[in-house]
N, C-alpha and C positions, 0 to 999 in steps of 0.2 A: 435519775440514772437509768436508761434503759436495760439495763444486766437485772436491774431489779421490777424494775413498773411494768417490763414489757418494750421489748427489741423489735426490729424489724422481720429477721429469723436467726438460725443459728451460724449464718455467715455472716451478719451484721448487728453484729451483739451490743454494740455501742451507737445503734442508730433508732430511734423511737419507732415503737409498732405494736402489735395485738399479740405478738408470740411471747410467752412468759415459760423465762427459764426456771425448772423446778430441779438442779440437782445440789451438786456441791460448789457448782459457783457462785451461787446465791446462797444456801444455807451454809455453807463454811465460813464463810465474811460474817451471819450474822451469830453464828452460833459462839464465834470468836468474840466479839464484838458482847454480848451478853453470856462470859463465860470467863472469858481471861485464859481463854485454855492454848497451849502451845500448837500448834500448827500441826504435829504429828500426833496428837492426842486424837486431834478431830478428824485428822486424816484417815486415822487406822483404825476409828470404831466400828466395833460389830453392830448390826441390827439390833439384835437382843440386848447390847448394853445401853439402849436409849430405852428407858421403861416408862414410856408415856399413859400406860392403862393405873397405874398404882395412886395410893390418894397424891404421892407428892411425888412428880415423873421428875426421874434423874438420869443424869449422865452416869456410865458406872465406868473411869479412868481406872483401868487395871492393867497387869501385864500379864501375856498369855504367853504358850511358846512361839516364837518369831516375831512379838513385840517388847521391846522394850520401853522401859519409861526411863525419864531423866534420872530419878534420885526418888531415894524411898519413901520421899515426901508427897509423891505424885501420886500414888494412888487413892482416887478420893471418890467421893460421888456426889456430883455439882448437881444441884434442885434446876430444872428447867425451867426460864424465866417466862411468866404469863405471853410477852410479847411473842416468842417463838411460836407458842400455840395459839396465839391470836392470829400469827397468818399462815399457819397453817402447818407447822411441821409434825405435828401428830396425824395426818394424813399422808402426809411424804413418806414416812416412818411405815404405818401401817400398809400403804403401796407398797413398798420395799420389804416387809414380810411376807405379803401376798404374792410374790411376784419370785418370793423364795431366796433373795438375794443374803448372802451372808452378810457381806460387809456394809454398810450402813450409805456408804459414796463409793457402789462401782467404779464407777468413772473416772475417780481420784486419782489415776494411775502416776507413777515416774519410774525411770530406766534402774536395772540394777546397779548397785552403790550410789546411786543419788539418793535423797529425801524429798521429803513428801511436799516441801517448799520450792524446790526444784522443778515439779510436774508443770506443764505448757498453759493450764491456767494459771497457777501462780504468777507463770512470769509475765502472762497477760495482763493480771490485777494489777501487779505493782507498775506492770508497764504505763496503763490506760485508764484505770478506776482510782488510784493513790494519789495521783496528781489533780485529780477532782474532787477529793474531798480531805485534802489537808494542801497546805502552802509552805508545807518547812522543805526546804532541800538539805539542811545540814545538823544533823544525819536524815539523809531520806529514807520516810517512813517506808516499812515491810509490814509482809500480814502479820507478822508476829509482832506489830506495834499494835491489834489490838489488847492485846495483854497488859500494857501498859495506860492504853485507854481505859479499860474497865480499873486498871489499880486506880487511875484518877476520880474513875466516876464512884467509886467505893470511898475514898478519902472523900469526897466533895456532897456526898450523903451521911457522911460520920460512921458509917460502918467501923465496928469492931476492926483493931486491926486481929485478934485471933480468929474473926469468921472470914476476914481478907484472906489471911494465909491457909485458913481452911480450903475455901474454894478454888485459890488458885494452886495449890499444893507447894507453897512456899515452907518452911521447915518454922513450928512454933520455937521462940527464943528463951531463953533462960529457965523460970522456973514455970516457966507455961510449957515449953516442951516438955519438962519430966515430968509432970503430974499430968496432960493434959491427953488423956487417950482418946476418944470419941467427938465429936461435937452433935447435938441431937439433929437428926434433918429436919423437924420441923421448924428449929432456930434458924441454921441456916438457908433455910426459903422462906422465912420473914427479912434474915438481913436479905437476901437475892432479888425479892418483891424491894425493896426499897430504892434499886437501878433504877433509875426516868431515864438517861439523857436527857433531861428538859429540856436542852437547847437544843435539839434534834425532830424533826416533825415525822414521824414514819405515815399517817395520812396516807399519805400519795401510795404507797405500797402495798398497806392497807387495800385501799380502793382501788388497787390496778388486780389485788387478786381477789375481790370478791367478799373481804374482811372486814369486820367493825375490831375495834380496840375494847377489851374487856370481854370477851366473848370466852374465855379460857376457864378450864376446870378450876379453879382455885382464883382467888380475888383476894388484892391484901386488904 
């Protein structure tokens, strides 16, 4: 996929070439994709709530004033999966504090009263990237199918379902909800290191930016 390996340029984003997109067109696809996180979660992070310098770099899903989250169960802080820093998003990150930017995907914009799924990449992705890498038409997938991808690849690794619903901020059930106040994050970045996609070669991505696979501060 040229949006990810390297495009022609940024009017021909879906035609092979040497110019490599580094913003939230690329990192939003994959942060989703290794997160399970809702579409407006990822849209509307601050710089600072990506803490990639600490031993174990998290996402930190909170609501501030003028964001809101779904449900009181959303606020979490997802362990950032080795693969994101193996190509490179602790560099993205650290450019974008460097460069002084608040919000983590300037760029990420949509109109007032729409959402963050709305924005003209969005409707790009599902247009032109969704149909190349899935074949279901009924229901046709949206970005916010990857949430449901990562639910699967968390069953299909035997993940906990309590470190499932930790991460994706689903509500703990019965008497796991009423006793269950914290999860440690080093637990949940051993369950998060146990995502492969095995059936997925990232390689090519890898090698179009410059990356090996295990090169990340932390190794399970």
């Amino acid at each position: 996929l040229p949006l990810f390996c390297g495009c022609l340029d940024e009017d021909h984003l879906y035609q092979p070439g040497a110019h490599l997109i580094d913003d939230h067109r690329v990192w939003g696809p994959m942060i989703a994709l290794f997160t399970g996180a809702r579409t407006a979660e990822i849209a509307q992070l601050f710089v600072n709530e990506a803490t990639i310098d600490d031993a174990i770099p998290v996402f930190n899903i909170q609501a501030t004033e003028g964001r809101k989250l779904k449900n009181k169960f959303a606020p979490r802080q997802i362990p950032i999966h080795p693969m994101l820093l193996d190509l490179g998003f602790d560099e993205y990150v650290r450019r974008m504090k460097q460069s002084g930017q608040k919000r983590l995907f300037p760029l990420w914009t949509w109109s007032a009263g729409k959402k963050a799924a709305d924005a003209s990449s969005q409707r790009s992705f599902r247009r032109t990237i969704i149909p190349q890498i899935s074949e279901r038409t009924n229901p046709k997938p949206v970005f916010h199918s990857f949430r449901s991808t990562m639910k699967g690849e968390m069953v299909r690794v035997g993940m906990h379902e309590i470190r499932q619903n930790a991460i994706l901020g689903h509500e703990q059930i019965g008497q796991t909800g009423t006793y269950l106040r914290e999860i440690a994050l080093p637990t949940l970045d051993e369950a998060m290191k146990s995502v492969t996609y095995s059936g997925v070669d990232f390689v090519p991505i890898l090698r179009a930016r410059g990356k090996k696979a295990a090169t990340s501060k932390r190794s399970k």
